[in-house]
N, C-alpha and C positions, 0 to 999 in steps of 0.2 A: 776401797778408798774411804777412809774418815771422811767425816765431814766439816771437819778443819783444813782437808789435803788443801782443797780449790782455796781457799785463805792464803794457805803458805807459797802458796805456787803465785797467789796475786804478788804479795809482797816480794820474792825473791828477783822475777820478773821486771819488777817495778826498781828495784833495786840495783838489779845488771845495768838497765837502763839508763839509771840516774850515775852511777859512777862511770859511765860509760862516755854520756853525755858530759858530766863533770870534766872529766881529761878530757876528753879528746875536743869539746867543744869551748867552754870554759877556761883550761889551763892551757892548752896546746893554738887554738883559732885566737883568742882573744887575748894571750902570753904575745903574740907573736909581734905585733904592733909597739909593743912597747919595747920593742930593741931597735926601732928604724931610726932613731935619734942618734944614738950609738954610732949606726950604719952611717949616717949620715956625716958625721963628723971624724968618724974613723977613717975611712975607707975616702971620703969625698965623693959621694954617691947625689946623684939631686935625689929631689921625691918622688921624682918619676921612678926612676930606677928601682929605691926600695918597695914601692908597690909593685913593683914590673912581674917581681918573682911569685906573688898572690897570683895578676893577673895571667902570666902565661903557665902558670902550672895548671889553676883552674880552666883555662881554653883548651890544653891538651888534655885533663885526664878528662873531664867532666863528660865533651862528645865522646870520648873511646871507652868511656869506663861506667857511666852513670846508668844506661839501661841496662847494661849489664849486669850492674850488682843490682838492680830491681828485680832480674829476671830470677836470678842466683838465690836470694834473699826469699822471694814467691815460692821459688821451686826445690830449696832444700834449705829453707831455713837461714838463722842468722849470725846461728854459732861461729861456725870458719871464718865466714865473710867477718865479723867485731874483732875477732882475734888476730886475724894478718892485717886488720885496720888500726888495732891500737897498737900492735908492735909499729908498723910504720911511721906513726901519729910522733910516737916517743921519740924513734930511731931520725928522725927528720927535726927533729930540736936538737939533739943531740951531734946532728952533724953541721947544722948550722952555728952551731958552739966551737966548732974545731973548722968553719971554712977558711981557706983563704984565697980563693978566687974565685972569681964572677961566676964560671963555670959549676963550681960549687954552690953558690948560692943559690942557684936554680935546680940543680939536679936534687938536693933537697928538698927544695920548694915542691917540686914533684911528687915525691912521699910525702909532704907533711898534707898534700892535697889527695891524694890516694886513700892518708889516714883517714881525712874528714871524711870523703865516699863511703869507703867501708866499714870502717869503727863508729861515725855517726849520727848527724841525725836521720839517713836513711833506715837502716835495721832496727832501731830502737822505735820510730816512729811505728813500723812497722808490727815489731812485735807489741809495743802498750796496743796497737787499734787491734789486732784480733784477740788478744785478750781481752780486751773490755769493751759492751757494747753503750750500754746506756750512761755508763758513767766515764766515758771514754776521753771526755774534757779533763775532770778533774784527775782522772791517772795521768795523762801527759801533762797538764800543768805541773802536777807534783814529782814528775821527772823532770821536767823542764825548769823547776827550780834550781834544780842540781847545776845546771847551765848559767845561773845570777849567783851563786854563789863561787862558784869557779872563779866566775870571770871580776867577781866585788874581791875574790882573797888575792888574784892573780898579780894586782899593782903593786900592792904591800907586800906579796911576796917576792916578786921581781926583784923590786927595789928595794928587800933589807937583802936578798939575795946577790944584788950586783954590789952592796954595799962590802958585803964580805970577799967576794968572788969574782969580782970583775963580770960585765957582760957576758960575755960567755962560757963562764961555770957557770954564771945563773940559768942562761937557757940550758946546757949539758942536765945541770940538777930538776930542769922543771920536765925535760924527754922521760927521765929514768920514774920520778915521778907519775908521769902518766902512764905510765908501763904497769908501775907497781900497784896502781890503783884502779886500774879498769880491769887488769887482765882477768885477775882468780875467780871473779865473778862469772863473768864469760866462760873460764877454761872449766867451770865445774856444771854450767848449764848443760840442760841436754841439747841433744844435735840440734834438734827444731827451735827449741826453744819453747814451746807450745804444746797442748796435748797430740798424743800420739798421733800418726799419720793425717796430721793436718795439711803440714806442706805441701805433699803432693797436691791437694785436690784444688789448694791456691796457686799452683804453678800451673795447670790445666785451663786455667779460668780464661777464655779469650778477652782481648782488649780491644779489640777491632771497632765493637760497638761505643767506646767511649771515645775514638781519636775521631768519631764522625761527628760527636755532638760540639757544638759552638759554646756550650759551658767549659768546655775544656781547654780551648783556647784563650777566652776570656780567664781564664784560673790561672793559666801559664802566666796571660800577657801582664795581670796583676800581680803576678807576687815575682816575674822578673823585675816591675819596675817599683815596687816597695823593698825589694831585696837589693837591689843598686843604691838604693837611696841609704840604706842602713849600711850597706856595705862602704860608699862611700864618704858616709861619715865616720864610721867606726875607725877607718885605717888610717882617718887623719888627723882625728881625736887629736891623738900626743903630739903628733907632730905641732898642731896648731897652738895647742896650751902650750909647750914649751920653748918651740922657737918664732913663733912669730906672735906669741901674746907673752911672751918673758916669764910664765910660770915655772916655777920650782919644781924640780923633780917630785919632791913630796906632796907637794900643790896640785901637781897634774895626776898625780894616782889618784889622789885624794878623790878628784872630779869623775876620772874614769871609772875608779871603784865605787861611786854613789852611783850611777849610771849602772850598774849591775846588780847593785844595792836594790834599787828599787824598779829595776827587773824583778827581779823576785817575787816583789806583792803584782807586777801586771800580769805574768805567768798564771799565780796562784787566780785572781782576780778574773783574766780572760779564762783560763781555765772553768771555773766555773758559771763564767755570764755564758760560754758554749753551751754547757748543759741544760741552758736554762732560755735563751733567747736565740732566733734564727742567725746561725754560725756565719753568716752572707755580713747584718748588722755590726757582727763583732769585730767582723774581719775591716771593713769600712771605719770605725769607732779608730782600730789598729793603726790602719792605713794614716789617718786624718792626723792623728797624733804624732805620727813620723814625720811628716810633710809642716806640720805646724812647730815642731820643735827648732828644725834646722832654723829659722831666720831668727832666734835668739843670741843664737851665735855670733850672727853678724850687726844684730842692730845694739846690741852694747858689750864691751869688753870686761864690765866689772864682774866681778865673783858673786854678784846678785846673780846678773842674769846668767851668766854660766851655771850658775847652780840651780838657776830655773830650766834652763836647758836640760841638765842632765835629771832631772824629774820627769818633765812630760817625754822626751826622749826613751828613758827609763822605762814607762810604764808602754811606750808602743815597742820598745824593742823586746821587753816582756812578754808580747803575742805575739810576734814576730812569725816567728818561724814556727809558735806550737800552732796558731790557725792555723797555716797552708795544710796539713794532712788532714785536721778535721775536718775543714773544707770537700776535701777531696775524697773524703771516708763516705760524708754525708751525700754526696752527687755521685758515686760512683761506685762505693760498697767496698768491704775490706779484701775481697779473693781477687781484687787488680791493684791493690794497693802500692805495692812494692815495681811494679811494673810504671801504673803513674808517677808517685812521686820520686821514681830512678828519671823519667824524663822531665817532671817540671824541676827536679832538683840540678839537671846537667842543665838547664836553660835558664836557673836562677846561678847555677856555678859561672857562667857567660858573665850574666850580669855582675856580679860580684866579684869577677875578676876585673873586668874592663871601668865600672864607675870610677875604683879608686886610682886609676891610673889617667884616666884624664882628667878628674879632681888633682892630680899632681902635675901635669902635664900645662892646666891653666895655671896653676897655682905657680909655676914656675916662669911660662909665658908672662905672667901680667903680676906677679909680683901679689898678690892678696889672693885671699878664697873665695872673697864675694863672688866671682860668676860661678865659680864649681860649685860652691854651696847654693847657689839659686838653679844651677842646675837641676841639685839634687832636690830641692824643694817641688820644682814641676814636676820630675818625674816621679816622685810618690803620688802627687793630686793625678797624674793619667795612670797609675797604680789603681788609686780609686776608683777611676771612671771607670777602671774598666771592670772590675768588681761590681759596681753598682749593678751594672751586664748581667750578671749571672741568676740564674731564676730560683725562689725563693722556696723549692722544693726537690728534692731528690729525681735525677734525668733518667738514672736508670734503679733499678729493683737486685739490690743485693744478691747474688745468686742465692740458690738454697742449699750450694755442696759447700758453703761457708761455715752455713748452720751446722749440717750433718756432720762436718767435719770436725768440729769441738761439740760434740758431748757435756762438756764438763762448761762449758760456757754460761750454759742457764745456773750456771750454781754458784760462777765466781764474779759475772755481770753486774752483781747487783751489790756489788763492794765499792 
């Protein structure tokens, strides 16, 4: 092996990843919301309803599927598992483009939830932490970028796409899209993903010792209810700009795509304060930011504070989801990686399915958002509390068949 090989290998890795996360998280999770307006007016659907399909897809795969593809992921890599996830990811826009019954809308909903599992930010997370040790913030941030960018092009694309296409060619055109764009990466990686016979020795790795530790709980019970809080604002985003604060189709991308926009610099930003300050601090900084953002929303209507909104908003949903595995790399080591966060991901899938549904549920009851958005404002601050919880150093000691098992780690670590 050159000693550019570990170079090329960083970047191509890092690259599966980012277009991986691009589709499937970005164009496909964050496309999806901006068609329930649509739904809503089409069909005569409340907003219960068009969150309903988020919420119960997420409730059935997440318990039936989530440790699974941890376990799958640990013990033979992430190849298979990205690739039956970004076909489904695709294949689930694409039939939500051509539903025309209730029944349809959910069995859909099913695979576009299957895609998220598999295709991911589980695998992906996975493969940047055992590939990079010390600088393992800033390579998930700069995947994780790939995720503010998706989801900043996705309004604009949407909506020049329903312009041309009606609503659903635009979602048909954005499935084949994420198909076209995650897969080749994935289909030319190797099996593992990772230096040679690594998998096995992280599928071996027991977990037993970390489900006993009270950090783990504390980790779960924080990023279910930071994840609720993000999730039940994201899904009501459009809905709120456009029909119950009168924004303009162009007006409400506008807001949603600076909101991804500047994802991007929290990404890049949290990304890097990981590497540099106790990951516990960052994740709290994260948390605080979410929870402070929502009441903008509600205490003025003008396009100032909306556009203050989607700034601080912006910059915690930018760390959002990249803290929760550093977290969890850092307390717990990367050879149970895939194994944890397949469980705190199926108990963050709980949450983020069920917030945005009873966000739709009040909002429908009592005619405004104010109580669902105060909802969601508490349960980011008990996000926090319960982060604050967790202790300010590593519970258990990375095993050492981690190490032995990449070789080549000491050579590409330090990129």
């Amino acid at each position: 092996m050159t000693s550019s090989s570990p170079r090329a290998a960083d970047v191509q890795i890092t690259a599966t990843a980012s277009l991986a996360l691009f589709s499937v998280v970005g164009l496909a999770f964050y496309g999806l919301p901006l068609y329930y307006d649509f739904m809503v007016r089409d069909f005569g659907w409340s907003r219960a309803m068009v969150t309903s399909g988020n919420a119960i897809s997420k409730l059935i795969v997440g318990p039936a599927f989530g440790f699974a593809a941890g376990w799958f992921v640990d013990r033979f890599g992430p190849r298979r598992l990205m690739m039956a996830g970004i076909l489904m990811a695709g294949g689930a826009l694409i039939g939500l483009g051509v539903m025309s019954a209730l029944w349809m809308f959910y069995l859909f909903y099913v695979f576009n939830a299957l895609g998220y599992v598999c295709g991911g930010p589980l695998p992906s997370q996975v493969l940047l932490s055992r590939r990079f040790d010390r600088t393992r913030g800033r390579a998930l941030g700069i995947a994780y970028v790939a995720i503010g960018v998706g989801g900043a092009l996705v309004p604009y694309l949407s909506h020049w796409l329903t312009e041309w296409f009606g609503w659903r060619g635009s979602l048909q055109a954005l499935g084949v899209m994420v198909i076209a764009l995650a897969l080749p990466l994935v289909y030319v990686m190797s099996e593992s993903g990772e230096p040679a016979n690594a998998s096995g020795a992280h599928g071996k790795a027991p977990i037993g010792a970390v489900l006993s530790q009270p950090a783990f709980y504390f980790l779960a019970i924080g990023s279910l209810c930071s994840i609720a809080a993000v999730g039940g604002t994201n899904q009501h985003l459009k809905l709120f700009l456009s029909l119950d604060r009168r924004f303009s189709q162009a007006d409400a991308a506008r807001i949603i795509s600076l909101v991804l926009t500047v994802s991007i610099a929290g990404r890049l930003f949290m990304g890097w304060l990981a590497d540099r300050v106790r990951r516990k601090y960052v994740m709290l900084l994260i948390y605080l930011l979410v929870a402070g953002a929502i009441p903008l929303l509600l205490a003025d209507s003008s396009r100032g504070a909306v556009t203050l909104f989607a700034i601080v908003f912006g910059l915690g949903l930018g760390g959002e989801y990249l803290i929760i595995p550093l977290m969890a790399a850092e307390l717990f080591g990367v050879a149970v990686l895939g194994r944890v966060m397949g469980i705190v991901l199926t108990v963050d899938g709980v949450a983020e399915a069920t917030a945005p549904m009873l966000v739709g549920l009040l909002r429908d009851r009592h005619g405004s958002y104010d109580l669902g958005f105060l909802v969601l404002v508490f349960t980011a601050l008990a996000g926090a509390a319960s982060i604050a919880l967790l202790p300010s150093a590593p519970v258990a000691k990375r095993p050492m068949a981690a190490r032995v098992a990449h070789p080549e780690l000491s050579a590409s670590t330090h990129s």
